[in-house]
N, C-alpha and C positions, 0 to 999 in steps of 0.2 A: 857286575855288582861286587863289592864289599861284604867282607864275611858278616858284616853288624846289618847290614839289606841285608843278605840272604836269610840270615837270622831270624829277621822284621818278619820276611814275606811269608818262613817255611810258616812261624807264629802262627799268623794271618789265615794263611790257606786251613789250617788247623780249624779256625773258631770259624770259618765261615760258611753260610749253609748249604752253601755247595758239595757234593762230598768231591772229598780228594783224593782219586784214582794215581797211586803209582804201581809203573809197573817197574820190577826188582830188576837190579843189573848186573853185571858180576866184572868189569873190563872196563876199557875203554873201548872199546869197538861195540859191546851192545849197551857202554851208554851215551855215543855218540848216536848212535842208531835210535832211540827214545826218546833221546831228547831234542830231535829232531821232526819226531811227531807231531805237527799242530796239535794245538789243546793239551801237550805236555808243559804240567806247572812245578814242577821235582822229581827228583830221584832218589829210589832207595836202593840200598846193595841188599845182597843177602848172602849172610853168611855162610849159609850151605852151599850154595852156588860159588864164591868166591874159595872156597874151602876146596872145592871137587877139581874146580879148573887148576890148582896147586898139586891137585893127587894126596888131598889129606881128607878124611873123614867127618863126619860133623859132629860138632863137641868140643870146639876150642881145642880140639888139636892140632890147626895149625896156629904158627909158631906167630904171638902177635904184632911184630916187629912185620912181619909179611902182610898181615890182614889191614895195619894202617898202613902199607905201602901201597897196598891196592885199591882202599877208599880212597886216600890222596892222591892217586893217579885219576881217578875217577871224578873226584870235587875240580881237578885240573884241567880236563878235560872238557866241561861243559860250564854253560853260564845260567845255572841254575839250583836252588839249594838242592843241596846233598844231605839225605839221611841215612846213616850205615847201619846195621845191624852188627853190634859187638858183642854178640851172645851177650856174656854175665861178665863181662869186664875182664877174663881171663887173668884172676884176681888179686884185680887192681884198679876197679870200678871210675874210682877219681880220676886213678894216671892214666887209664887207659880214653876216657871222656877229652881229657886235658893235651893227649897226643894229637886224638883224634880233630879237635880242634885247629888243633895249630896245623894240621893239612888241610883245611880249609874245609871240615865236615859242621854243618851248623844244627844236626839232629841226629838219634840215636836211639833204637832199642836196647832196652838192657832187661836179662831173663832173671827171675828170681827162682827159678830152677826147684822152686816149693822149698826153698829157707826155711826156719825160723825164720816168722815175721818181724822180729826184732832186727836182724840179720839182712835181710832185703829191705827194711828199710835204711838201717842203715848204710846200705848200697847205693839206694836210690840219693840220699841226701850227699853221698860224696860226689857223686856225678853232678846231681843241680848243683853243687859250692864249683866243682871246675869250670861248670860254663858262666857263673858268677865270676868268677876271680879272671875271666877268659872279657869281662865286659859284653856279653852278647847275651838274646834272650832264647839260648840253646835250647833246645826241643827234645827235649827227655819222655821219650815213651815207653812207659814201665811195662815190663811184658808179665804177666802172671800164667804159669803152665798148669792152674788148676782144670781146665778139662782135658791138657795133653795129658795128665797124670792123675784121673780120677780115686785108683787106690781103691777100688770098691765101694765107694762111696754112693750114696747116692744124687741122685741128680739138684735137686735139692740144696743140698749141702755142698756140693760142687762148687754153685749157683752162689752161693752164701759167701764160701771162703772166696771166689773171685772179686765178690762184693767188698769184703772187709780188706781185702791186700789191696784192690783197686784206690779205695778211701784213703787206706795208709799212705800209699804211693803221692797221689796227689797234695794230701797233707804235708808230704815230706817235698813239695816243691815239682814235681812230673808235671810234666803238661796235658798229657794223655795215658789212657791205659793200655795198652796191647795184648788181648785176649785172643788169642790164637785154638782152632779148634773149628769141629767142623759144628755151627751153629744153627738153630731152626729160630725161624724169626721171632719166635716165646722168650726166647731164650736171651737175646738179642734185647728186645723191648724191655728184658728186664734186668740187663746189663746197663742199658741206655738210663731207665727210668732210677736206678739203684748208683749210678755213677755220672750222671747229669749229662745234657745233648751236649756233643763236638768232643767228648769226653774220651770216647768208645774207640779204640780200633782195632781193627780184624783182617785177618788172611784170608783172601777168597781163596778154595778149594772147593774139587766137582762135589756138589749139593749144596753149595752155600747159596742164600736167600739171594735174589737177584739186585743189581748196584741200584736202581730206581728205589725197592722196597728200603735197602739200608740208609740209603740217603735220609728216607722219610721217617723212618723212626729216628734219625738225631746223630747216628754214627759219624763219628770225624773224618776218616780215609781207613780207605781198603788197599791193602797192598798183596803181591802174589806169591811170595817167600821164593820160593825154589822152581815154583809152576811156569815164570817166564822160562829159563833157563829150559826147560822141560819140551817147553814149545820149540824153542829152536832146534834140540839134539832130538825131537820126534819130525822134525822136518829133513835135518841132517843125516838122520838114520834110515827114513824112508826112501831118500835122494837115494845114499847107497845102495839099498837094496837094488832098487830102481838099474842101478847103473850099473851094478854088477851082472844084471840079467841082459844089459844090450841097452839099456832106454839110455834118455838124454836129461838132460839140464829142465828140471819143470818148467812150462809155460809160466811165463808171467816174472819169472825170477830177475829181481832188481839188483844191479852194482851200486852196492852202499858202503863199501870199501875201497 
């Protein structure tokens, strides 16, 4: 596909009522390995994960000249949209959207780190003007950390400020939200009901409401942040254990390399 198809489909997959399960990638080798999966419709990176496998910490410190060299090895590698997570633009929100394009990435979180909403939005509108000025209908999914950084607040008001940044974002041209946090389906239905269905997107982490129940409330796609990654080095870590006590290679274990 063309990066203007890729674009089209991520779109698509986006508004339609299916919800849209990806699971994060961090390489080309696990996302050769996903998207390889039947029923795989895109991929997303994640930033902490691509951050770890470098030996840099998470927080945009690594160096961003490496972070699009590893989404664009990643968009190159598979024939399916690509969406990265570029924290907050590592700040250069526009240039950084506008790099990220030109290696072949057709979507994007970007964190508004709890800004001035002045300030995140206008983040969010430099990143929709590069994938305008880019010709395609780039997939900007505005991340808001208001329940990663409640602040003492209450839930309520939490609830509220995700509401109004959400609005903003979209205003300013986002295609979706990305509300990251560990959510109960209350909470959820009133993200959904407060920022419109296919709107909504969220990180599954253990306790999050099950992919059936989110589907059904309106949510867009659910992605795994750092949790895929997690799975493979909880698999990798138990192998060694495994193996340094005498045992063998798990039953079942596939050459996917």
């Amino acid at each position: 596909m063309s990066i203007l198809e890729r674009a089209t489909e991520l779109q698509r997959l986006h508004a339609e009522p299916d919800l849209l399960v990806l699971v994060n990638t961090w390489d080309v080798i696990s996302a050769r390995t996903v998207a390889g999966v039947p029923g795989t419709r895109a991929l997303a990176t994640a930033s902490h994960s691509i951050a770890a496998a470098y030996g840099y910490p998470d927080g945009e410190q690594i160096p961003r000249d490496l972070m699009i060299e590893a989404v664009g090895g990643i968009a190159a590698a598979v024939d399916l949209p690509v969406t990265a997570d570029l924290e907050a633009g590592y700040g250069d929100p526009g240039g950084t959207i506008a790099r990220a394009i030109d290696v072949g990435i057709v979507g994007a979180n970007l964190e508004d780190q709890l800004k001035p909403l002045p300030d995140a939005v206008r983040a969010v509108a430099q990143a929709v003007a590069a994938g305008e000025r880019a010709g395609i209908p780039f997939v900007l999914n505005a991340r808001t950390d208001a329940f990663l950084r409640p602040g003492g607040r209450s839930p309520e008001s939490v609830l509220a400020d995700a509401v109004e940044r959400g609005r903003a974002y979209l205003d300013a041209g986002a295609s979706t939200v990305f509300v990251p946090g560990l959510l109960d389906e209350a909470t959820v239905a009133a993200l959904v009901a407060g920022l419109g269905e296919r709107k909504v997107t969220l990180i599954a982490v253990p306790g999050t409401p099950p992919l059936a129940t989110l589907e059904r409330l309106g949510v867009a796609r659910v992605s795994f942040g750092p949790w895929s990654q997690n799975v493979a080095l909880t698999a990798l870590q138990d192998f060694t254990a495994d193996a340094v006590n005498g045992g063998a290679l798990p039953e079942g274990t596939r050459r996917l390399n």
